[in-house]
C-alpha positions in Angstrom: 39.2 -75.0 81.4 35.5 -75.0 81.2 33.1 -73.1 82.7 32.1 -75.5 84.9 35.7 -76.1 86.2 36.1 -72.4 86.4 33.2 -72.2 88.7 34.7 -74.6 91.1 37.8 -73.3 91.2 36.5 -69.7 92.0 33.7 -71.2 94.7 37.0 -73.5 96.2 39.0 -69.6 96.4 36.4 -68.3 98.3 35.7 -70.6 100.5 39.6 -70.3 101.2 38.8 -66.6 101.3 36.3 -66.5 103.5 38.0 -69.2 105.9 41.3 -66.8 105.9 39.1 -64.0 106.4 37.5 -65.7 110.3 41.1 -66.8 111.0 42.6 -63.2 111.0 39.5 -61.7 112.8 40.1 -64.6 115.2 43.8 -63.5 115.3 43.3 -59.9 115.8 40.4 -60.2 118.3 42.8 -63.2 120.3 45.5 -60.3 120.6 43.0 -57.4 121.4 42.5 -59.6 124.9 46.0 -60.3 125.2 46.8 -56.0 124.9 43.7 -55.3 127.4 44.9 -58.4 129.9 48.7 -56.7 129.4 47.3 -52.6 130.1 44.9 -53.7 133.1 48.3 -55.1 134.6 50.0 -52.6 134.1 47.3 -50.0 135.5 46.9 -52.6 138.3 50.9 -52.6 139.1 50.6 -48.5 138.8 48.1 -48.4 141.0 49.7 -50.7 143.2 53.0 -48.3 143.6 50.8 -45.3 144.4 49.1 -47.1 147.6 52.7 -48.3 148.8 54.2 -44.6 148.2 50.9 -43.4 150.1 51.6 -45.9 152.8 55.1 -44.9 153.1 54.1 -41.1 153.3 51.6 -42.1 156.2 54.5 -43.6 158.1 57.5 -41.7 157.2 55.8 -38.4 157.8 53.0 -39.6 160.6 50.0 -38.4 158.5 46.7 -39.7 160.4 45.2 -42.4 158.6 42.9 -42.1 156.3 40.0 -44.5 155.0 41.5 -46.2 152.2 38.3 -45.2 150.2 39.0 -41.8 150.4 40.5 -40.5 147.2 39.1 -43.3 145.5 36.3 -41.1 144.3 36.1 -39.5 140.8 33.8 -35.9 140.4 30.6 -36.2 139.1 30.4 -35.0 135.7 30.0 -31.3 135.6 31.4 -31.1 139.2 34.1 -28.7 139.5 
């Protein structure tokens, strides 16, 4: 093999390389979304289940309604 053919053959591997390397950082980004999408809808389904247990303690125990924004707000930063 001469040097020339050497040369090739290494500039060939990393352009493989390099193509395998955007591949798995499309692969791993691709299921970064997919866990995100998945633990929003689970936070979504969580949340949901809270407002019908809330709903059902308004009605079983005849709480007065609340604004559904109430509760909703998170302390300032500091607050105590």
């Amino acid at each position: 093999m001469t040097k020339e053919e050497w040369m090739e053959r290494l500039a060939d591997i990393e352009q493989q390389t390099l193509e395998l390397e955007k591949l798995i950082q499309v692969k791993v980004a691709a299921e970064r979304r997919r866990q995100f999408f998945q633990l929003h809808v689970k936070k979504e389904r969580i949340q949901n289940r809270l407002s019908l247990v809330e709903e059902g303690e308004r009605f079983l125990c005849g709480k007065p309604d609340t604004p559904p924004f109430i509760g909703k707000f998170k302390p300032a930063a500091g607050s105590l």
